[in-house]
N, C-alpha and C positions, 0 to 999 in steps of 0.2 A: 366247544372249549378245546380240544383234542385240533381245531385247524387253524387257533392263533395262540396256542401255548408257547410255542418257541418265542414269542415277541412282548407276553405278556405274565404275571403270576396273579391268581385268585384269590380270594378273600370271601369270609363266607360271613353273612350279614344277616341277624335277623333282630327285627324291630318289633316290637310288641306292643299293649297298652295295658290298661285296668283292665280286668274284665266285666260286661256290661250285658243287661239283662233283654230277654229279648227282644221288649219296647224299644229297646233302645238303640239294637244293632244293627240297623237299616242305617242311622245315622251315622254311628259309631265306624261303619267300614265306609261311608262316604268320607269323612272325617281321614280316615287312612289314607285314602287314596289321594285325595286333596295335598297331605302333608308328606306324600313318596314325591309327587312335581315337584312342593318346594323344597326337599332336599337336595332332586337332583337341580336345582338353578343356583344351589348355596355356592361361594366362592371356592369353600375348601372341596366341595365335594367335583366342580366341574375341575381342579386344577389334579386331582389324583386320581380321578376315574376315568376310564378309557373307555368301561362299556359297562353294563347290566342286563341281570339277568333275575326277573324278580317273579315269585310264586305267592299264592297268596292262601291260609288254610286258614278255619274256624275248630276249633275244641270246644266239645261243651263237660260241663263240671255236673257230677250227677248230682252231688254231695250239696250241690250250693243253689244248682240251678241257673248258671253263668255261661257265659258264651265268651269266648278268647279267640277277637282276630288278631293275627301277626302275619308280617312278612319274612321270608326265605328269599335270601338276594343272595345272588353271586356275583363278584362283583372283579373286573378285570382294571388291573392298575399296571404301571410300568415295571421292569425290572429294578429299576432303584427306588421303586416308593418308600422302603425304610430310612433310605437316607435323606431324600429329597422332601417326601410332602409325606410323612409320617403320619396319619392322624388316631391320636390317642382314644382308647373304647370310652373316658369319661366327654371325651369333644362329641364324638358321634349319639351318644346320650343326652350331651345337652341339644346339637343340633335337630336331632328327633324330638326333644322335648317342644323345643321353639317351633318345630314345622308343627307338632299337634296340636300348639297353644292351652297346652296342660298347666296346670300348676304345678303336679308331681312329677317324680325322677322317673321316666320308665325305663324298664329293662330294655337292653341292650345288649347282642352278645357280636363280636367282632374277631374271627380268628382268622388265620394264613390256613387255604384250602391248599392242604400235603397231598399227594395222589402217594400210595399203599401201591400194594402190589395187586391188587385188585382193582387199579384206578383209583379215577373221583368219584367212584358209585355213590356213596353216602351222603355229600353234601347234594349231587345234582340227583338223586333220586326225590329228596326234601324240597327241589323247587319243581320238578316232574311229578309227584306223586298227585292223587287225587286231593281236592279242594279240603273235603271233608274223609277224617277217620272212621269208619264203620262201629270200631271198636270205643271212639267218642261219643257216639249217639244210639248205639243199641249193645242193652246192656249183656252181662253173662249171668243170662238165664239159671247156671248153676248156681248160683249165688241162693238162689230160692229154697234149696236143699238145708239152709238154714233155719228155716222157720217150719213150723210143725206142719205136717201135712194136711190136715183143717185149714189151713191162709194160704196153701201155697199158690191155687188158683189167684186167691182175691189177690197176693204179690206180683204174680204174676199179667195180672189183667190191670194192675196200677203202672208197671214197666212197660207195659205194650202202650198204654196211653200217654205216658209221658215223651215214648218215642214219634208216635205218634203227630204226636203236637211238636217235638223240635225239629222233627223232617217238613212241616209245614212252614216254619218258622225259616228255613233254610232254605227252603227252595222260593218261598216270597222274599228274600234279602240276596242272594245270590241269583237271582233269573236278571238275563239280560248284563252279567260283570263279563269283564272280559279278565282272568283267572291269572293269566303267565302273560307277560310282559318283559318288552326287549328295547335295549337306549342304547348308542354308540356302537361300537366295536359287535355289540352282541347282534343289534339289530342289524349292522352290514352284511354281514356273516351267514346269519338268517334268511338273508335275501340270496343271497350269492349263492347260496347251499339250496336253494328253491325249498326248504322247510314247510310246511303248511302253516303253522302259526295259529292252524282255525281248534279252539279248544272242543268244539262238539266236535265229537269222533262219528256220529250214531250213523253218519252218511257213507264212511270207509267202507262199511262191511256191501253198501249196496253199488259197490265199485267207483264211488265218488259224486252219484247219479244222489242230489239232494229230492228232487223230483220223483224219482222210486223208493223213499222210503215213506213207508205207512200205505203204501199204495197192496191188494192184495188180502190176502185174509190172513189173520193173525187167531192166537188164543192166550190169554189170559190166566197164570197159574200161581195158587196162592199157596205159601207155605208159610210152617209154623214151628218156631223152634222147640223141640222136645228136649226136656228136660234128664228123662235116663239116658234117650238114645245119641246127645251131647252131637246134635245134629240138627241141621231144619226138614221138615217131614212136607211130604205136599200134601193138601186136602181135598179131598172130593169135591169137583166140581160142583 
C-alpha cells in the first residue's frame, strides 16, 4: 500500500452474508468465493478498481451456534474516484447481493481507508490477521464462575466440547483455501516486491526448507485453561 499510495487512495470493503450452520459452511464459503470473481468481472467494479486486496475470516456465535463468513477487502481506486466512478454503499450491496444470488439484502460496509497517524494499521491488520479469532471459538472460561461450584466442571467439560467440535469443523472447511488474495495493482506490486504470498508460515521458521519441517523429534504438550489462575496450565504428560 505504502509503494503505490502516491498514485492511488483506498477504500476499505467488507462483504458478508447470513450466517450459516456448520453443515452448511463448506458450501456457504464456496458460495463466497465464487461471488468475490463475479464481482470483480462486474462493469462498475472493473471501471473504479485499480487493484485488491482481499482477506477472508470465519466468526462463530456461541449463543446461536452459527458460523459468519465475510470478506476484508482493500481496495485501491484512482484519485478522483469520487468524482468520476462514485459507487454508492446501497450499489455495492445490491452488486454483492447479485454475485451471491441471495434473495436478501446483505450487509455491506464500504468506507474511505484514512491513514491516522499511526498509519493504515487498522484496516490492513483486518485483511492480515489470522483467518479465525481465538477469542470466536474458545470460550472465557471465567464465565464458569457464574454457576455454583457443583456444575462448574460439567460447564466447563460442555465448553471444551463444543470447542472442540468447531475447531473440527474449521479446519475440514478451511484445509486446502487459499486465505488472502491479490487482483490488479495489488497483485503487481506483490510481485515486484518479491512478497511470498504463500499463507502457511509453519516452513519460515525452518529457514524456508519445506523438506525439514516435521523431519527430527518433536513433543507434544497439553494444556488446560485454569479457571482461578485466569491462565492456560500445562498437564503432566
Amino acid at each position: 500500500m505504502d509503494s503505490i499510495s502516491d498514485d492511488y487512495q483506498f477504500l476499505f470493503l467488507t462483504l458478508t452474508c447470513r450466517n450459516v450452520s456448520a453443515d452448511e459452511l463448506n458450501t456457504q464459503i464456496d458460495t463466497m468465493y465464487s461471488a468475490f470473481k463475479a464481482l470483480c468481472l462486474r462493469t462498475k467494479f472493473k471501471a473504479a478498481v485499480r487493484g485488491w486486496c482481499r482477506g477472508f475470516e470465519v466468526t462463530y456465535n456461541w449463543a446461536s451456534g452459527m458460523f459468519h463468513p465475510h470478506f476484508h477487502v482493500v481496495l485501491a481506486v484512482d484519485k478522483d474516484y469520487f468524482e468520476n466512478v462514485y459507487i454508492e454503499q446501497s450499489e455495492w450491496a445490491s452488486m454483492w447481493q447479485s454475485c451471491l444470488q441471495v434473495a436478501y439484502k446483505p450487509v455491506v460496509d464500504i468506507r474511505l481507508l484514512k491513514a491516522s497517524k499511526k498509519g493504515k494499521g487498522k484496516e490492513v491488520a483486518e485483511i492480515a490477521k489470522y483467518c479465525v479469532k481465538p477469542s470466536s471459538v474458545l470460550p472465557d472460561m471465567r464465565e464458569t464462575r457464574i454457576y455454583n461450584e457443583d456444575i462448574q466442571a460439567e460447564v466447563k467439560a460442555y465448553c471444551d466440547a463444543i470447542s472442540d467440535n468447531t475447531i473440527l469443523v474449521l479446519d475440514r472447511v478451511l484445509r486446502n483455501r487459499r486465505l488472502t488474495g491479490y487482483g490488479g495493482i495489488f497483485k503487481q506490486k506483490h510481485k515486484e516486491l518479491n512478497l511470498s504470498g504463500d499463507d502457511n508460515l509453519i516452513h519460515t521458521h525452518a529457514g524456508g526448507d519445506r523438506e525439514s519441517v516435521g523431519i527430527g523429534s518433536y513433543e507434544i504438550e497439553y494444556y488446560r485453561w485454569h479457571c482461578k489462575a485466569r491462565n492456560y496450565m500445562r498437564l503432566a504428560n
